[in-house]
Structure formats: structure tokens, C-alpha cells
C-alpha positions in Angstrom: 11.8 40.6 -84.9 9.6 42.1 -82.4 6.3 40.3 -82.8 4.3 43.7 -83.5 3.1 43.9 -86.9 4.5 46.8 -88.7 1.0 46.7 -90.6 -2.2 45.2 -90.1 -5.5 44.8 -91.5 -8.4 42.8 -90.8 -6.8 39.1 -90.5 -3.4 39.8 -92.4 -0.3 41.2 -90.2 2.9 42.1 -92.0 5.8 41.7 -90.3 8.5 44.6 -89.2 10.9 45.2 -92.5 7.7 44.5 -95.3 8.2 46.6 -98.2 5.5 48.1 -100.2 5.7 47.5 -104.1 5.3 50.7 -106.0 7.2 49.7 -109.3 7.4 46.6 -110.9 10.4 46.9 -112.6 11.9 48.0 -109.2 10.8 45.2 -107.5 12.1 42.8 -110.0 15.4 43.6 -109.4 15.4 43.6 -106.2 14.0 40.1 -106.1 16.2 38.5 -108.4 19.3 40.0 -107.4 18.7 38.7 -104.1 18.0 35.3 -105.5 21.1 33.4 -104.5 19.3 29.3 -106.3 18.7 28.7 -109.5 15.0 28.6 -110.8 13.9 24.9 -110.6 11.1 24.9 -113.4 7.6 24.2 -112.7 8.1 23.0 -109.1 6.2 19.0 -108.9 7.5 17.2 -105.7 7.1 13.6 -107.6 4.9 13.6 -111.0 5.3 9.6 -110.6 3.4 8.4 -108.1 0.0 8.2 -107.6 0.1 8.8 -103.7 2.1 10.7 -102.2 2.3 11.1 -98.3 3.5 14.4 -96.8 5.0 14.6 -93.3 4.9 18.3 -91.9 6.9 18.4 -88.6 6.1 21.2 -86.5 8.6 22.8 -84.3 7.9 23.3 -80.3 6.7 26.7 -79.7 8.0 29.1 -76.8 5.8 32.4 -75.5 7.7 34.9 -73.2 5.6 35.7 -69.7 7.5 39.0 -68.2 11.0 37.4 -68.6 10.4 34.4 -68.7 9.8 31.7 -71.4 7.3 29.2 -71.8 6.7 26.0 -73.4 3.8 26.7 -75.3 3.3 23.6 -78.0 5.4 20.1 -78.1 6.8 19.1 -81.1 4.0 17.6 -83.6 3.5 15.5 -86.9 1.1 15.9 -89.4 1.0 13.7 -92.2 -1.5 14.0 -95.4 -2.1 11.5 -98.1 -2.3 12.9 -101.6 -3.7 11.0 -104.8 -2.5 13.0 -107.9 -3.0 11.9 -111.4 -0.1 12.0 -113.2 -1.5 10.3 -116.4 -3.5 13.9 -117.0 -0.3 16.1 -116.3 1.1 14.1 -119.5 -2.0 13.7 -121.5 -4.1 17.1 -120.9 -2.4 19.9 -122.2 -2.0 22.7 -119.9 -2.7 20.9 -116.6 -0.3 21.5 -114.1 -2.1 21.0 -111.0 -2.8 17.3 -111.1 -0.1 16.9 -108.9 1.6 18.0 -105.7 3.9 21.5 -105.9 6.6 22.2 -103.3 5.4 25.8 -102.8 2.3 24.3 -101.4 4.0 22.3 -98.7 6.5 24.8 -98.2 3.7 27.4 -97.5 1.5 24.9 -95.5 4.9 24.3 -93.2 5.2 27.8 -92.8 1.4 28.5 -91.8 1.1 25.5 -89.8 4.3 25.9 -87.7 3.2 29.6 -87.1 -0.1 28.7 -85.8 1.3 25.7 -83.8 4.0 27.6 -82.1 1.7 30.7 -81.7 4.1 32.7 -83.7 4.3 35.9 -82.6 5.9 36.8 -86.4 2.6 35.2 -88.0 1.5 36.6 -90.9 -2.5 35.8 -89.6 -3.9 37.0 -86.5 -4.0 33.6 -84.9 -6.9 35.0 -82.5 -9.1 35.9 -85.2 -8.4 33.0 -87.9 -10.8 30.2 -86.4 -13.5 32.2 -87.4 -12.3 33.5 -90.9 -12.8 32.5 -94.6 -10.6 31.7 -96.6 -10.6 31.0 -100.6 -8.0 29.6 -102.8 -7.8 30.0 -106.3 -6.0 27.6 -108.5 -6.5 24.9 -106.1 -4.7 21.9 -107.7 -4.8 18.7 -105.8 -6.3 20.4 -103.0 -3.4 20.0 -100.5 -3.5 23.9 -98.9 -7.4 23.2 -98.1 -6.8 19.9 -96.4 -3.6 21.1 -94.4 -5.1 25.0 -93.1 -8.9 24.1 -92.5 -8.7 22.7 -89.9 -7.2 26.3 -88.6 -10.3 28.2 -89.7 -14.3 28.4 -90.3 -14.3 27.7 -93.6 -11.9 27.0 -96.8 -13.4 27.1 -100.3 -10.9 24.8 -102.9 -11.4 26.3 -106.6 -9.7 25.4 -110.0 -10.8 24.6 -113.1 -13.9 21.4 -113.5 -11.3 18.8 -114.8 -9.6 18.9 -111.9 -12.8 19.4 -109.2 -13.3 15.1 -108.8 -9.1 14.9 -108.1 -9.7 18.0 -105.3 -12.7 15.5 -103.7 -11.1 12.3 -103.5 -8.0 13.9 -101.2 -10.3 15.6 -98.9 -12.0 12.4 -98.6 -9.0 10.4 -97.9 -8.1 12.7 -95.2 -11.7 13.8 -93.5 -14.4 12.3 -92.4 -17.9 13.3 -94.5 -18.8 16.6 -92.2 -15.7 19.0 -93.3 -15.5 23.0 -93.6 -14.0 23.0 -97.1 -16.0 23.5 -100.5 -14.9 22.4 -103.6 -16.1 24.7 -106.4 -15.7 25.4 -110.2 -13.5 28.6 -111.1 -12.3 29.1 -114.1 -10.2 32.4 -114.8 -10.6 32.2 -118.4 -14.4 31.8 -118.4 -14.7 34.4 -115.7 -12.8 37.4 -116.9 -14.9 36.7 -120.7 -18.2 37.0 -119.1 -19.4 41.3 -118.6 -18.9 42.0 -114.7 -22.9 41.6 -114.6 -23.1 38.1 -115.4 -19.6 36.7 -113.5 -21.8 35.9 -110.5 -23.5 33.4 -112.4 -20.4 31.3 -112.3 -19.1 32.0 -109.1 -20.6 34.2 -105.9 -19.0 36.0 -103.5 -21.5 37.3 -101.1 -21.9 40.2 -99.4 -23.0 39.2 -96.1 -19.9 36.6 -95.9 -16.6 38.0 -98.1 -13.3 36.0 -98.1 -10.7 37.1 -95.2 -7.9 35.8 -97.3 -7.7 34.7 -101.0 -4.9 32.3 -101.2 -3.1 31.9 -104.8 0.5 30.1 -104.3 2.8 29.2 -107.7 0.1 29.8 -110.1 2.2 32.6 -111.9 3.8 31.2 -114.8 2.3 31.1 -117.8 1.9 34.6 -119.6 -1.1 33.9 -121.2 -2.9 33.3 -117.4 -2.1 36.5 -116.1 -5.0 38.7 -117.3 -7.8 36.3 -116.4 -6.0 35.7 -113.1 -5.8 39.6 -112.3 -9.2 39.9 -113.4 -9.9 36.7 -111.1 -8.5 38.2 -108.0 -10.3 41.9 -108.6 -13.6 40.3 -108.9 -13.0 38.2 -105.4 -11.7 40.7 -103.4 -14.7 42.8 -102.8 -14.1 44.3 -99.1 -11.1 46.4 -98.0 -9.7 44.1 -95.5 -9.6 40.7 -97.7 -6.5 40.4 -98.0 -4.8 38.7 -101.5 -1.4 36.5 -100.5 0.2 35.9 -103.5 3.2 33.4 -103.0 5.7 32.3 -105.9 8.4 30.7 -106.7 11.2 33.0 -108.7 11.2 31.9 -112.1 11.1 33.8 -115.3 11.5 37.6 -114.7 9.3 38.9 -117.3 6.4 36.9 -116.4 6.8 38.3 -112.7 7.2 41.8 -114.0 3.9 41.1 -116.3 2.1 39.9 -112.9 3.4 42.8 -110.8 2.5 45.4 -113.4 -0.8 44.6 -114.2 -1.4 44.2 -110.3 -0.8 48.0 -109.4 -2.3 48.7 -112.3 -5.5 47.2 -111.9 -8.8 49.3 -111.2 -7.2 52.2 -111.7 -4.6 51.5 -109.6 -6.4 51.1 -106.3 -4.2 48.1 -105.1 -1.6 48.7 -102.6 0.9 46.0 -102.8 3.9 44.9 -100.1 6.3 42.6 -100.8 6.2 40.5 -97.2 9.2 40.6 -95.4 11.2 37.1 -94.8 14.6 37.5 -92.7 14.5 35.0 -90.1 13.5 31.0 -89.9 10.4 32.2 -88.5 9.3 33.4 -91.3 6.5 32.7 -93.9 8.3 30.2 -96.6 11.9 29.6 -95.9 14.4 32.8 -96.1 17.2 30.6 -98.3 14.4 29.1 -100.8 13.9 30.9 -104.2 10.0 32.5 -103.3 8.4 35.7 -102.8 5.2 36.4 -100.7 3.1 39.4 -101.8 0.0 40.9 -100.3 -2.2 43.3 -101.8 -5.4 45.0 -100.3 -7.9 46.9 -102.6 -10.0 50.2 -101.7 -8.2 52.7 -99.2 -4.8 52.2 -98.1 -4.1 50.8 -95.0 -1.7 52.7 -92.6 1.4 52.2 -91.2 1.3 52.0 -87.3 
């Protein structure tokens, strides 16, 4: 890959060879005859222990001068420690995100190796992120806000209020009191029942300071999610340029077809949807591992360079 971006738009690049979506059904076959692993289920890393400590080894990172290369990071550690509460994922029906998912650490890895190597393949302008925002919806444990804010102004954590005093209790085993994250109450369900008036009564987005990025990684899997999530993701992209990265692991096809469908269809179809392209080790979640990377921007259509 060349390094220029065969698309970009306020922080987000896409890489040379990404695809736009224009037809779910298309899409779905593409995806899953590609798919070469069989689907894992809902991806937990350990659902037994109640710490769990994650080591993210980062990669020395080369940058060509004229024709010449440069060392231009050594190689680097980063370890988090993770409380998850595996007594709610048994006893509270529906909660999935008391504990840790691999697509999480697979798409921290992939962000923080990008940014440590200064990837020219990265899918955020690395120039531009240290002053960006960035909001995550379905949150979980809260691993994605302690690993990438550090790389950015400021990350706000959401998911639903059960899960809010688990989110708290990892950032404070990893930061100090003064952090740039924000732990806030989102739930899809309640949002997408209120009347567009009322929905910033339970959660703001303001004008003077929207989201660069809305980050929402494995969180399609359940059917009966997928219209208060769509309706979730409409409301909080509210500029042109804030970008949505949607990242998932390949499980059932008619789910993903459900999600992709009532994505291009939603607000009268002004999303335009690509389908990130993922050939090389260098880029965003591992080429060989079952996942797909969307992004979708709302409002005009961005151009191709």
C-alpha cells in the first residue's frame, strides 16, 4: 500500500482498495465467502476471572526519508488491568459486556500499533487525533477508552447504567484521578423511544464540540438491538465529517444483512457506507481473523481523490 488515502474526511482515512457498500445483500456475500474461520460465538476472552491483564505489544515503526529508512519507534508494551464481573454475565439477562471481548483488543492492537509506528496505512490522521473526540457506544468494560485516550483530547465511554460503576472502576485501576475519558449513561433502547425533541434530555451532543469518531466494535448481534442502535448512531452523528467505525466480528449472516440494510437505509438513505479495506498485516484488525471494519459518513458524500 502506498500510504495515501484513497479517501479522507475530517479525521478518518480509508485506505487504497476500500470498497463502498451500496447493497447489503451484496456485501454479505462478499464477506462471508471470503471468510475462511468459523464464527466463534459471542467472542469473551475469559468470562472466569475477575481480572484480567492485557499485554499489547507494539511493533518498531520504520518512516522512509528520500530512500532511506528510519527507525522511527522501538518496540513497546502496554499492559492494562481489567476487572469484569462475570457473576452479572450469568445472572443479568442480556448483559454481554461485563466482560472483556477479543474484538476490543484486537482493534485496540490495531489502533495502537498504527499510531506507535506512525503508520502511514492508518486509518486516523495521526496529526490531527490528539486534538479529536471521540465517543463509543456500547462501551462494555471500558477497555477501548482506557487503551486510545491517551491518543486523543477526549474519549466519552457509554453503555447502558448497570454497567456505568464496572466502566469506573477499570479506568481507575489504570489512571490517576485527572483523565480525558467520561463515563456516561446511553441507552439505545430508551433513546430511540423518546420523540427526536426530547432525546437530548438523556444524552447531548453539542454543537460547538461534535464527536470526530463514534466507535461501536462487536455490538451487532442481537436482532432485536439493531433498530435502537441505528437510531443510536443517527442521532450522534450530527456533522458531515464524524465519522461512524463500525467493527464486527462475522457471525450470523442475517443479522449482518439486517444491520447493513437498515444502515443505507437510514434518513432517507443519506449514509454512504465503505467497507474498509484490510490486505496487509498493517492493517486495521488482522487480515486472517473473521471481522469486518465499516465506516459510514452522513450528509454529502465525500469524494474520491
Amino acid at each position: 500500500m502506498s500510504g495515501e488515502p484513497a479517501l479522507q474526511r475530517g479525521l478518518l482515512r480509508l485506505p487504497a482498495g476500500s470498497e463502498r457498500v451500496l447493497d447489503a445483500d451484496e456485501e454479505v456475500f462478499i464477506l462471508y465467502s471470503r471468510s475462511t474461520t468459523e464464527p466463534r460465538g459471542l467472542g469473551y476472552v475469559d468470562n472466569r476471572s475477575d481480572i484480567l491483564t492485557l499485554s499489547f505489544t507494539l511493533k518498531p515503526g520504520f518512516i522512509t526519508k528520500g530512500k532511506r529508512k528510519q527507525l522511527a519507534a522501538q518496540e513497546k508494551t502496554v499492559e492494562i488491568q481489567m476487572a469484569q464481573d462475570k457473576t452479572a454475565l450469568r445472572s443479568r439477562s442480556g448483559d454481554t459486556g461485563s466482560v472483556v471481548w477479543q474484538a476490543s483488543i484486537d482493534f485496540a492492537q490495531s489502533i495502537l500499533q498504527q499510531h506507535h509506528a506512525k503508520s502511514p496505512d492508518a486509518l486516523f490522521d495521526l496529526e490531527r487525533l490528539p486534538s479529536s473526540r471521540i465517543l463509543e457506544l456500547g462501551s462494555g468494560t471500558g477497555l477501548l477508552s482506557i487503551a486510545l485516550s491517551p491518543l486523543v483530547a477526549h474519549f466519552t465511554a457509554t453503555d447502558i447504567p448497570e454497567l456505568l460503576p464496572l466502566m469506573r472502576k477499570n479506568l481507575a485501576l489504570n489512571f490517576p484521578a485527572e483523565r480525558n475519558v467520561s463515563v456516561n449513561e446511553l441507552n439505545w433502547q430508551t433513546l430511540a423511544s423518546l420523540p427526536p425533541a426530547r432525546r437530548a434530555q438523556l444524552f447531548t451532543v453539542s454543537p460547538d464540540a461534535p464527536y470526530d469518531i463514534v466507535l461501536i466494535v462487536d455490538c451487532i448481534y442481537h436482532p432485536s438491538l439493531l433498530p435502537s442502535l441505528l437510531a443510536t448512531i443517527d442521532y450522534v452523528a450530527t456533522t458531515p465529517t464524524t465519522a461512524v467505525v463500525v467493527a464486527m466480528e462475522l457471525r450470523a449472516e442475517d443479522v449482518t444483512r439486517e444491520f447493513l440494510e437498515g444502515w443505507l437505509a437510514l434518513d432517507s438513505g443519506r449514509w454512504e457506507v465503505w467497507r474498509v479495506a484490510n490486505d496487509s498485516d498493517n492493517g486495521i484488525l488482522a487480515h486472517d481473523k473473521p471481522y469486518v471494519v465499516w465506516v459510514g459518513w452522513k450528509g454529502q458524500a465525500p469524494t474520491l481523490d
